[in-house]
LUMVO-919206 format. One line per field, with one value per atom (N, C-alpha, C): atom name; x, y, z. Coordinates in steps of 0.1 Angstrom, whole numbers. Layout:
BEGIN
at: [CA ...] .
east: [X ...] .
north: [Y ...] .
up: [Z ...] .
END
This chain:
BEGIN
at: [N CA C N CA C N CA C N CA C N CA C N CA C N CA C N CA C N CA C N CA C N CA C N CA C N CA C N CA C N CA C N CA C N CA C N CA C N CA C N CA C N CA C N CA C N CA C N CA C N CA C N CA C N CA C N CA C N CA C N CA C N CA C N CA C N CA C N CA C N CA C N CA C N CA C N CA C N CA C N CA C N CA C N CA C N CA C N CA C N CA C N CA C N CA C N CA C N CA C N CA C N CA C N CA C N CA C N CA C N CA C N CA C N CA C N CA C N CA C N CA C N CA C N CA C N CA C N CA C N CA C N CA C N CA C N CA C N CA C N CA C N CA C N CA C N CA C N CA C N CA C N CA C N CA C N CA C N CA C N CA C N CA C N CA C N CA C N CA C N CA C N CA C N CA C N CA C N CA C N CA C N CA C N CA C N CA C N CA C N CA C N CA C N CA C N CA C N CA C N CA C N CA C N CA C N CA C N CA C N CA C N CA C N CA C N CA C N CA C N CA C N CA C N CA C N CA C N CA C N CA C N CA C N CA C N CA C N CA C N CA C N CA C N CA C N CA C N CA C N CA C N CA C N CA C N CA C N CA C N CA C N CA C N CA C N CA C N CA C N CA C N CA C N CA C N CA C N CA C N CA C N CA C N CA C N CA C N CA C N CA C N CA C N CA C N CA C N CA C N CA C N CA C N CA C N CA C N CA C N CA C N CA C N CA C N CA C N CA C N CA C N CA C N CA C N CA C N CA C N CA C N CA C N CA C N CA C N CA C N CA C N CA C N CA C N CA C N CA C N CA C N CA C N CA C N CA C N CA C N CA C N CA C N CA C N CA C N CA C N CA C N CA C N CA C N CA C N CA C N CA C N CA C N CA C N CA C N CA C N CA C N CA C N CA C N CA C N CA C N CA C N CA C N CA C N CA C N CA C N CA C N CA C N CA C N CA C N CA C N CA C N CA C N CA C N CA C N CA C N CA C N CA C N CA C N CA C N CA C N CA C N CA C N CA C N CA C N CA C N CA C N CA C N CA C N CA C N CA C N CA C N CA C N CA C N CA C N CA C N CA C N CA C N CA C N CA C N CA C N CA C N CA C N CA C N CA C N CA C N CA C N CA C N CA C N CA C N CA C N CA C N CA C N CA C N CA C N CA C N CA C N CA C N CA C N CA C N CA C N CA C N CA C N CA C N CA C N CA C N CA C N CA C N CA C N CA C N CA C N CA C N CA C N CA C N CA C N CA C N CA C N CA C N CA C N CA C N CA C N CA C N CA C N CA C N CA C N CA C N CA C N CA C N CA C N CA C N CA C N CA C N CA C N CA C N CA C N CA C N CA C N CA C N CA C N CA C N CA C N CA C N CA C N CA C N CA C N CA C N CA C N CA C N CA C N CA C N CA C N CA C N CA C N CA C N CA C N CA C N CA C N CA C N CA C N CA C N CA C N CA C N CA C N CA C N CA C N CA C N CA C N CA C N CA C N CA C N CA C N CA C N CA C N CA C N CA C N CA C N CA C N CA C N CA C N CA C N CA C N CA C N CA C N CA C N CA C N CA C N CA C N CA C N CA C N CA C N CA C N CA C N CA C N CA C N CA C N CA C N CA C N CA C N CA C N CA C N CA C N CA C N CA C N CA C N CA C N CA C N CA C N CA C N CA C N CA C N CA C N CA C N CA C N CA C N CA C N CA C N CA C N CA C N CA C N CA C N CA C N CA C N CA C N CA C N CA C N CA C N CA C N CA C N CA C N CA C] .
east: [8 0 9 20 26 34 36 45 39 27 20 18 15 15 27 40 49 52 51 50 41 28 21 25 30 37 42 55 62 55 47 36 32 31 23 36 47 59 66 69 78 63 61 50 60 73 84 86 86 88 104 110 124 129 126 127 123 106 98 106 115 116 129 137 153 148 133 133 127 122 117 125 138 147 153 156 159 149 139 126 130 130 127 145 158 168 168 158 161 151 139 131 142 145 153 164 171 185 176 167 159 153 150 145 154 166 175 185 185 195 187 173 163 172 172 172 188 196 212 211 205 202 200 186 188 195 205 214 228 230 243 236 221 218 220 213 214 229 236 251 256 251 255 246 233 222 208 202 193 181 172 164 152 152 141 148 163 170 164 157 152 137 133 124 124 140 136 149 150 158 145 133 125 123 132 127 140 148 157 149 146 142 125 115 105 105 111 108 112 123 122 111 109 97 80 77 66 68 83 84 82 91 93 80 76 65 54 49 41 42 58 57 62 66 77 67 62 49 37 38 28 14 3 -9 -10 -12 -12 -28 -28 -43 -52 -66 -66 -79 -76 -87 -98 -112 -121 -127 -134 -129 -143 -146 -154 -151 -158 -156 -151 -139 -133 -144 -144 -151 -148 -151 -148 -151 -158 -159 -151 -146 -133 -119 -122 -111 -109 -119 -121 -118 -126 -123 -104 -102 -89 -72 -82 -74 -73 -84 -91 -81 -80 -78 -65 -54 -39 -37 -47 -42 -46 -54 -56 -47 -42 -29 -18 -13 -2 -1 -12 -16 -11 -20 -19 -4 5 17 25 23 31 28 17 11 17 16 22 35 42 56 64 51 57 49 42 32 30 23 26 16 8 -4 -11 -21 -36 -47 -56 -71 -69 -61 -61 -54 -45 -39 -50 -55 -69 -77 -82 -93 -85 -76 -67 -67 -61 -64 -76 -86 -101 -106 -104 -111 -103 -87 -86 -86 -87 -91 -105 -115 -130 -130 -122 -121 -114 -107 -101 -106 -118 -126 -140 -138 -155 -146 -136 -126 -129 -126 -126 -135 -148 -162 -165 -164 -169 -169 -148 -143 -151 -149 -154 -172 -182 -190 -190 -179 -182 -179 -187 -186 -174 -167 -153 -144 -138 -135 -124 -120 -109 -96 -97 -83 -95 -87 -92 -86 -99 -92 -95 -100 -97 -87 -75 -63 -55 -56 -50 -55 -65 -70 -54 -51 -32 -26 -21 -11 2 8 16 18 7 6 6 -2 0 10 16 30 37 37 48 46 32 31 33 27 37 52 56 72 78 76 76 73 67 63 70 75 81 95 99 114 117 105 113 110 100 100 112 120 133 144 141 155 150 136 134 132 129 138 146 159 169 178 177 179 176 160 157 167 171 176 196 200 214 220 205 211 218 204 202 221 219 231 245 246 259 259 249 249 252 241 243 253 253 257 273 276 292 294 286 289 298 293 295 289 296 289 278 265 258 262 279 282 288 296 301 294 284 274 268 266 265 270 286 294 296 294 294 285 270 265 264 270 276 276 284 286 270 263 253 246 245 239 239 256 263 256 255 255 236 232 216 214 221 221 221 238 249 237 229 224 210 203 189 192 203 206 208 219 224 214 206 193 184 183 179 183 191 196 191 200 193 179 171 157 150 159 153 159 163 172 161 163 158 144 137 123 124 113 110 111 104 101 115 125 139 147 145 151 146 138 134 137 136 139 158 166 178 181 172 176 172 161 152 167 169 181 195 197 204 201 188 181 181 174 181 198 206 212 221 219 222 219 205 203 207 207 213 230 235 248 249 241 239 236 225 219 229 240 250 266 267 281 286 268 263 264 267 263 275 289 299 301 306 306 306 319 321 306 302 289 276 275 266 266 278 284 279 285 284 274 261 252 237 241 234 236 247 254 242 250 238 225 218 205 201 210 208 208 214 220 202 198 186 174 171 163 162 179 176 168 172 168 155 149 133 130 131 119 121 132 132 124 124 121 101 103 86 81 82 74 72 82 80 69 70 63 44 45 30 27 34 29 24 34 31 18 12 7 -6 -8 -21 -27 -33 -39 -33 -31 -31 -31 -49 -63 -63 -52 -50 -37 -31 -17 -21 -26 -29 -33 -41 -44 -32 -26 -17 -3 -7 7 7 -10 -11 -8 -14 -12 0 8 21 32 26 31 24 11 6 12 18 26 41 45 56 57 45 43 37 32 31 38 49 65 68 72 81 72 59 56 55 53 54 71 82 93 98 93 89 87 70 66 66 68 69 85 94 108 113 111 115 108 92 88 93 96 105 119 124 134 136 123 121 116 110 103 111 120 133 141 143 150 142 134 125 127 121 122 138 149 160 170 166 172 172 184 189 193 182 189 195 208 217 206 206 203 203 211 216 207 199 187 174 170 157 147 134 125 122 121 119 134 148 156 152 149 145 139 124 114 118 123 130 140 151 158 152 141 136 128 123 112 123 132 143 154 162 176 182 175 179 171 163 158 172 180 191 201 200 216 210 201 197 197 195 196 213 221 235 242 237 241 246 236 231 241 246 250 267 272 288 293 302 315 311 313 311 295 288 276 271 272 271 275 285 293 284 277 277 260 257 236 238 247 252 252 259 265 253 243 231 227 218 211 218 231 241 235 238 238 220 215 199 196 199 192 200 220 220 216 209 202 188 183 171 171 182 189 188 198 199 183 176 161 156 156 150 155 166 178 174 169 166 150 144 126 126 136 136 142 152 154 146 137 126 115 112 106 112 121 131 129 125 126 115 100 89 87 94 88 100 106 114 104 96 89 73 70 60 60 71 76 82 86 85 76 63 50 41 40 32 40 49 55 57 52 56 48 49 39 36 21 15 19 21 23 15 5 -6 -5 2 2 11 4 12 25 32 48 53 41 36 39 33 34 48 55 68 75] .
north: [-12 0 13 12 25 26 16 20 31 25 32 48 48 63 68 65 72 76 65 70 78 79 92 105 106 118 121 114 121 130 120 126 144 144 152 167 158 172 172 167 169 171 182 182 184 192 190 176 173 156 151 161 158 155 158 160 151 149 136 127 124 111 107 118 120 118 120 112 101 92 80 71 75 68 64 77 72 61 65 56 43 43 28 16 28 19 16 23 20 7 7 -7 -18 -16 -27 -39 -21 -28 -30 -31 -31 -47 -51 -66 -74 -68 -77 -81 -69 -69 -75 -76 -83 -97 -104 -120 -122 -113 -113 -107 -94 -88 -98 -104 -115 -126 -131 -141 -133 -122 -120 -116 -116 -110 -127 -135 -148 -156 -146 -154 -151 -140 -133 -129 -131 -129 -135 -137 -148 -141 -153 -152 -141 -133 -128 -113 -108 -101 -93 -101 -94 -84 -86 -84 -69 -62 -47 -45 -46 -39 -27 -32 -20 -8 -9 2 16 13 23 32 28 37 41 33 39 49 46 57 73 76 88 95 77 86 88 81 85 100 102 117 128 123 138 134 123 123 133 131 140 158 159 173 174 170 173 165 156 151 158 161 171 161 163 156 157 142 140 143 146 148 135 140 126 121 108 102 101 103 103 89 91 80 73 64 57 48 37 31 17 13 -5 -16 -17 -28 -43 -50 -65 -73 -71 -87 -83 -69 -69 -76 -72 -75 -88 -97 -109 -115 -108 -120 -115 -111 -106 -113 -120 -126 -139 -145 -154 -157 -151 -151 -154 -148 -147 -159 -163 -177 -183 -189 -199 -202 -189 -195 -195 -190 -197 -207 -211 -226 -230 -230 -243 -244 -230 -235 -247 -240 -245 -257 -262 -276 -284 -279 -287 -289 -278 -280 -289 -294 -302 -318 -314 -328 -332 -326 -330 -327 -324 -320 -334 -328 -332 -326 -331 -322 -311 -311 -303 -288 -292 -280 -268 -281 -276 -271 -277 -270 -254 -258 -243 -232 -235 -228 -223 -234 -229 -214 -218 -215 -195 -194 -187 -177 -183 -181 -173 -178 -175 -167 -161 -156 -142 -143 -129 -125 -135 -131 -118 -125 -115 -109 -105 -92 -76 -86 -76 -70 -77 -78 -68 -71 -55 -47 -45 -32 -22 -31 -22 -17 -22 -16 -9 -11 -1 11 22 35 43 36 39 27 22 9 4 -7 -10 -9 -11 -14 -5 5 14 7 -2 -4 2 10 18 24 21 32 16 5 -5 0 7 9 21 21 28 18 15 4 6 21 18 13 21 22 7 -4 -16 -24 -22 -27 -21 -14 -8 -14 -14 -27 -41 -44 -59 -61 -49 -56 -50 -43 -42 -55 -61 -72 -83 -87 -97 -96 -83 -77 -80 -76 -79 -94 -106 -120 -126 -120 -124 -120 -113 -103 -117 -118 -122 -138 -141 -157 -160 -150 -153 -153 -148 -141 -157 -163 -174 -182 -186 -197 -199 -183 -180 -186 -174 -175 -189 -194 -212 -217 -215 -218 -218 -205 -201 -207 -206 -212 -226 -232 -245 -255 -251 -261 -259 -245 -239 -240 -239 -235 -227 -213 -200 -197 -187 -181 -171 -169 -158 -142 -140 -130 -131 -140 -142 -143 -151 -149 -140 -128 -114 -107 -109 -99 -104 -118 -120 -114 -114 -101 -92 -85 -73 -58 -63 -63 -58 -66 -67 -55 -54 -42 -26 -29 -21 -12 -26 -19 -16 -17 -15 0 2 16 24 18 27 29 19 21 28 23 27 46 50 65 70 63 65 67 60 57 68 78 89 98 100 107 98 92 77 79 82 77 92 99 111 112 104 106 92 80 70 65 61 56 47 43 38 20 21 7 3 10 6 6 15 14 0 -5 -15 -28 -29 -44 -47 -35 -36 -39 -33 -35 -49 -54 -69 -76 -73 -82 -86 -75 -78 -86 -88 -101 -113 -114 -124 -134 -122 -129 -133 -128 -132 -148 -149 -164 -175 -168 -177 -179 -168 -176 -187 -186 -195 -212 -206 -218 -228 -219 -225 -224 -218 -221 -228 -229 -234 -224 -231 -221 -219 -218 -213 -202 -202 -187 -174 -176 -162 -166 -172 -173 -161 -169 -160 -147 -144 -131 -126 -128 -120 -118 -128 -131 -121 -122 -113 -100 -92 -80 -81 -86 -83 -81 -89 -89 -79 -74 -56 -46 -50 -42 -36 -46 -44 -41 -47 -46 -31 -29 -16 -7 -4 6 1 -9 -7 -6 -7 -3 8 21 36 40 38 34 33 23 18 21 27 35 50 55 69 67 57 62 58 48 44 58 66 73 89 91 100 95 81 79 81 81 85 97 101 116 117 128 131 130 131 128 113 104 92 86 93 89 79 82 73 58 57 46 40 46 40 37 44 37 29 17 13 -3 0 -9 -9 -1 -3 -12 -9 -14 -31 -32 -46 -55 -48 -57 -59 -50 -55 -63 -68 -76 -90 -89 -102 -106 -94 -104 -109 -105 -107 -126 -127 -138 -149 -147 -154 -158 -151 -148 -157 -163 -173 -182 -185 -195 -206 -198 -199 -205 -196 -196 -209 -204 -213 -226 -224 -235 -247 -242 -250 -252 -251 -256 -266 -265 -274 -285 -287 -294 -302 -297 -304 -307 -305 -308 -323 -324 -340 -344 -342 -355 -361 -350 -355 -359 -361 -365 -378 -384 -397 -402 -404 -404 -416 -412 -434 -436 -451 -461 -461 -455 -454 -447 -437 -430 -437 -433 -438 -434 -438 -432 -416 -410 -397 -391 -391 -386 -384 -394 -394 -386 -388 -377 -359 -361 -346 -345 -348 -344 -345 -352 -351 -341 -327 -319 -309 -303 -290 -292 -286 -286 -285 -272 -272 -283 -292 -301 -310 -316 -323 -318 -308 -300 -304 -305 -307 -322 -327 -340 -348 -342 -345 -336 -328 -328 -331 -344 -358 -368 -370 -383 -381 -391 -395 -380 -386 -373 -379 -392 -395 -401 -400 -402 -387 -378 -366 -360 -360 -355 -361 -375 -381 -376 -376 -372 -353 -347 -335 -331 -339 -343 -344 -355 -358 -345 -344 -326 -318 -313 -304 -304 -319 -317 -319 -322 -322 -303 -299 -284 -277 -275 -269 -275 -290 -291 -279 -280 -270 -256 -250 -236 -238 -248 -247 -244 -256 -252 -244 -236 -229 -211 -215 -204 -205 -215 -216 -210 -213 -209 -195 -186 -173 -163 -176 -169 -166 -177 -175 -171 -167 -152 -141 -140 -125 -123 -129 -129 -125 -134 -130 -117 -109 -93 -85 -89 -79 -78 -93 -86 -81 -82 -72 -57 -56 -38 -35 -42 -36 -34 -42 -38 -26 -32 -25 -13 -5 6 18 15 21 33 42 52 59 60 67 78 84 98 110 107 115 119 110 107 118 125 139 134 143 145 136 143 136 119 117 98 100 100 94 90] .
up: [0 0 0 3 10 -4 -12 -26 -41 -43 -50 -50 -39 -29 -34 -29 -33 -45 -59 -67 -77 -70 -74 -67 -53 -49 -60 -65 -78 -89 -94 -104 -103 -84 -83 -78 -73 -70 -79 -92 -99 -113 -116 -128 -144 -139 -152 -159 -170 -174 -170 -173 -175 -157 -151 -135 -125 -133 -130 -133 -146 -149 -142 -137 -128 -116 -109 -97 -103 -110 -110 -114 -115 -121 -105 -93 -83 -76 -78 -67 -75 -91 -95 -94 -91 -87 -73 -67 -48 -48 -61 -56 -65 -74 -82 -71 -63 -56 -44 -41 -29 -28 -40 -45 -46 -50 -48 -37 -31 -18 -5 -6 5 11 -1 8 9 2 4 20 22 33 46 45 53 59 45 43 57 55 68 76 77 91 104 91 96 105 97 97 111 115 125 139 134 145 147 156 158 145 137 131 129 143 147 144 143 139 125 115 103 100 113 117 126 124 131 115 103 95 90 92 90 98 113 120 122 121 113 105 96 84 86 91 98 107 114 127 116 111 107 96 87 79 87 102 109 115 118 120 110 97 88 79 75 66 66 77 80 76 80 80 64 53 42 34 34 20 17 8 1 -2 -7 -7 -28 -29 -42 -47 -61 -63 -58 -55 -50 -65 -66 -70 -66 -76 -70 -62 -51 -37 -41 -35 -25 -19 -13 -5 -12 0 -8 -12 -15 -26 -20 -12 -8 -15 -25 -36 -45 -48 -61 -53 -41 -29 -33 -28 -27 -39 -50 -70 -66 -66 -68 -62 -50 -42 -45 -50 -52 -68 -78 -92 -89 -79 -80 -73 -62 -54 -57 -67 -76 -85 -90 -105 -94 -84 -78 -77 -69 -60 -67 -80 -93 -102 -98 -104 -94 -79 -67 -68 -69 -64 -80 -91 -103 -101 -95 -94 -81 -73 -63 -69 -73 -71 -81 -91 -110 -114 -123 -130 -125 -118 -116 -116 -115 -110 -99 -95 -83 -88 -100 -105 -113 -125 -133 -127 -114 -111 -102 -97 -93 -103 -117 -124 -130 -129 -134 -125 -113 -103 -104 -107 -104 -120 -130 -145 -142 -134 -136 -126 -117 -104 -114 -122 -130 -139 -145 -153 -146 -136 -127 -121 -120 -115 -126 -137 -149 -153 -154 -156 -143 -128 -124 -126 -123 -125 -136 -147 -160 -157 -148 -143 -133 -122 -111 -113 -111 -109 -112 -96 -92 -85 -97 -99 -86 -84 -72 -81 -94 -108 -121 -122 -131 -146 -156 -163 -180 -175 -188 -188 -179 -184 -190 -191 -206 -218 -219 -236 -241 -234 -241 -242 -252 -258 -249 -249 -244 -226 -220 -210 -205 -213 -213 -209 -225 -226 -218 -210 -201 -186 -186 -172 -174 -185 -187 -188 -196 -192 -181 -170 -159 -153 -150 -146 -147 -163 -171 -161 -160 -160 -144 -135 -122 -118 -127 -127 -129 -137 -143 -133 -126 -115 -104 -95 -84 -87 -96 -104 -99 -105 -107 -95 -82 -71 -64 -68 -59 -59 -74 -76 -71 -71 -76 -60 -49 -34 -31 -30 -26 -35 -50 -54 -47 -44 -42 -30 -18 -2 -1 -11 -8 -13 -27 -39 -39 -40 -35 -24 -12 4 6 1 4 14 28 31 30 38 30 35 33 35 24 19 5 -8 -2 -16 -19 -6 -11 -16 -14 -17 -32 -38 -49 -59 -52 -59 -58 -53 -49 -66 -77 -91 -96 -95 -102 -95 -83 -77 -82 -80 -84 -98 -105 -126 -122 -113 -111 -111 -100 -93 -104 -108 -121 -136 -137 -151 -149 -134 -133 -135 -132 -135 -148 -153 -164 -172 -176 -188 -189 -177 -179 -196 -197 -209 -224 -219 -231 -233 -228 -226 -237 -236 -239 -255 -257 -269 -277 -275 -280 -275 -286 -289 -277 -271 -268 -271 -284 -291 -295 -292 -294 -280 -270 -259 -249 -253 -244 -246 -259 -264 -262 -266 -264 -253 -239 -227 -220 -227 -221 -229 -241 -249 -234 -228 -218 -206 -205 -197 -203 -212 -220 -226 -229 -224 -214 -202 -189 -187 -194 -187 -200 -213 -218 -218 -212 -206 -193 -187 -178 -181 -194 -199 -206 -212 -221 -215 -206 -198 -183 -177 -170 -156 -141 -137 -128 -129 -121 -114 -106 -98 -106 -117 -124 -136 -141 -150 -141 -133 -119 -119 -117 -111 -125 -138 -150 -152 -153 -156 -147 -130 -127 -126 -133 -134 -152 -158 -173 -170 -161 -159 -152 -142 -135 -147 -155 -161 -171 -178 -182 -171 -160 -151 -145 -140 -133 -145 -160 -171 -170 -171 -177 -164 -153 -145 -142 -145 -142 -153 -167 -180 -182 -175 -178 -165 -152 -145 -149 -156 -161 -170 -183 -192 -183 -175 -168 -162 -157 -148 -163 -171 -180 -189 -192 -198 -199 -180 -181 -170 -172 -167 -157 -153 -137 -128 -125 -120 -117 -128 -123 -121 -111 -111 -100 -94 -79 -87 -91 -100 -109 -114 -127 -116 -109 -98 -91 -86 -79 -89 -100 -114 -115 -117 -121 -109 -93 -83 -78 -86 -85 -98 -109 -119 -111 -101 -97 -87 -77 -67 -75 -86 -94 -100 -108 -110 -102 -88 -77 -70 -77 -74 -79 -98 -106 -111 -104 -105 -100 -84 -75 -78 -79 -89 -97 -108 -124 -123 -122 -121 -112 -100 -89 -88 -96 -94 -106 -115 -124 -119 -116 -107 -96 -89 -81 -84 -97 -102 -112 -117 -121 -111 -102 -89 -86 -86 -77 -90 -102 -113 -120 -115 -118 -104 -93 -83 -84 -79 -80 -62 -53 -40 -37 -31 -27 -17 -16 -15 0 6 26 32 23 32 36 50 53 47 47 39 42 59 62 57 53 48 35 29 12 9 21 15 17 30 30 20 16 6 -7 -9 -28 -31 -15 -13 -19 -13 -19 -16 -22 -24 -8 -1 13 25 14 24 27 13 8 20 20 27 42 49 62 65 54 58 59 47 45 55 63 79 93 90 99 92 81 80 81 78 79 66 67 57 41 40 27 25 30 24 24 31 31 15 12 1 -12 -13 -24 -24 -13 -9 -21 -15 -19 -38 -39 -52 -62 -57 -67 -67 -55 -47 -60 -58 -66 -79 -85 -99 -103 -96 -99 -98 -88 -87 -99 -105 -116 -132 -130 -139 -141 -129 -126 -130 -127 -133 -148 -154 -167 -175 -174 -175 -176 -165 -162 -169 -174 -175 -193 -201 -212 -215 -209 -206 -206 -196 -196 -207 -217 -228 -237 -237 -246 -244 -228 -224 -222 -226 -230 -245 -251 -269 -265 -261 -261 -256 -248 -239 -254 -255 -269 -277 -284 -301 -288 -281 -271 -267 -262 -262 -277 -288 -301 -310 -306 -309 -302 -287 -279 -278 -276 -273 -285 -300 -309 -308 -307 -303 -320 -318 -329 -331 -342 -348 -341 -336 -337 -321 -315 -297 -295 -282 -275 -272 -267 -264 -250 -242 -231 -228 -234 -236 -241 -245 -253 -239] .
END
């Protein structure tokens, strides 16, 4: 709730384009390096302090915005109001935890009825989402601001783009922790790089942006997601592959989402920044889940169909290590030095099987969001200055 908000403030203190788009470039590298640096974040708080430690990194930085907020935030236009809506509430909740369910449950258990009907349930749950909105009044997801092509295409590959960052993040941590036994102070500092080119580019692209189309700035930069994972896919996944690989993928990530929040918020009225920012910040809470998912849940799912467990484990070892990679590592804990090493081994090469996989799938959803922002983003002749 509190993200959206912020990014209509902008809309509403910065009314210059050029200015607006110099702070949205800052807001959208603090969420980029912010998505990424979470579970690294956690990883040394772990290393160093009891579990329950991650649970005040928010109070630092609250306490001063409950103080100055109040006095230093200006009041954005507001949308015209009424009251929350509990059945858009409800289809809504309903639509997204149904297609999760149904990826999670396929990716542990295997396509059954349980998946289909998951999906049905949450297919027909987004169908009578849509079907309100477009009659209520004053809708809970304003969706007449999709009838802009671009405004579309700029929340979808927003979306696409941070599925591919918080993917890639699921699978790298676990990597580097488990499969290397890196510390998670080292496996931070190994992505460390990638941060770095986030910050460095989510800035930089300002100028660029002003210079080059759109329908050409985008695809070039998803091309740099792309091939992050198809290095991975084809060199496999060693420490310096990793390292390269999630530096490329910042590299494109941090630009489109400074990139495609500017153009969501210029695209549509004013009067609906509140709105186009709430949309623009629920395509980034659906990457960050389908990114999960989709991503992670392919991985794990190549993880159980390609594990090979020896023969020495009990049935409750078995079952915990053929559940996840860090089930594997808890159980090769418990055992001797060399059955440990060999339990490891399978675990190892079954989960960078899982990577590889999964590292080819996102190639060819990186192809797919390129000819999408080369279509969707082409702006008509006739379209104000405004939109560009």
């Amino acid at each position: 709730m509190l993200m959206p908000s912020t990014l209509a403030l902008l809309r509403t203190v910065f009314e210059e384009r050029e200015e607006r788009r110099l702070a949205v470039a800052i807001w959208a590298t603090t969420l980029t390096v912010g998505s990424a640096l979470g579970p690294l974040a956690g990883g040394v708080l772990l290393q160093f302090f009891d579990w329950g430690a991650i649970f005040l990194l928010a109070v630092p930085v609250l306490i001063p915005l409950l103080i100055l907020g109040p006095l230093m935030l200006p009041e954005s236009e507001r949308d015209a109001s009424s009251p929350l809506d509990p059945i858009s509430i409800l289809q809504s909740m309903v639509a997204l935890g149904g297609i999760v369910y149904g990826i999670k449950h396929g990716a542990s258990e295997g396509f059954d009825r349980g998946v289909l009907g998951a999906f049905l349930v949450g297919a027909l749950a987004g169908w009578m989402f849509v079907r309100r909105q477009l009659r209520l009044p004053v809708p809970l997801m304003d969706m007449t601001l999709f009838r802009n092509g671009t405004f579309s295409g700029s929340v979808l590959i927003n979306l696409m783009s941070l599925a591919f960052l918080v993917g890639f993040v699921f699978y790298a941590t676990q990597f580097l922790q488990i499969v290397l036994q890196m510390s998670p102070l080292s496996a931070s500092l190994a992505l460390v790089p990638g941060q770095i080119m986030a910050i460095v580019v989510g800035m930089a692209v300002v100028p660029v942006a002003q210079r080059v189309p759109l329908h050409v700035l985008i695809p070039v930069l998803l091309a740099f997601a792309g091939v992050a994972f198809l290095l991975v896919a084809s060199m496999g996944s060693s420490l310096g592959v990793m390292v390269a690989a999630f530096a490329l993928l910042n590299i494109g990530v941090g630009a489109i989402t400074t990139v495609s929040n500017d153009v969501i918020l210029s695209a549509a009225p004013p009067a609906k920044a509140g709105a186009a920012s709430a949309i623009s910040e629920t395509a980034y809470e659906v990457g960050v889940v389908l990114g999960t998912t989709v991503l992670g849940g392919l991985v794990t799912a190549y993880y159980r169909a390609g594990l090979q467990l020896p023969t020495f484990l009990s049935d409750i070892q078995a079952t915990l290590a053929s559940e996840t990679l860090s089930g594997a590592h808890y159980v090769a804990s418990g055992l001797p030095g060399d059955q440990a090493q060999q339990l490891m081994q399978q675990a190892g090469g079954a989960f960078e099987g899982g990577i590889a996989l999964v590292s080819w799938v996102a190639t060819g959803l990186a192809l797919m969001a390129i000819l999408i922002a080369w279509h969707s983003l082409r702006l008509p002749k006739a379209q104000p200055a405004e939109c560009h």
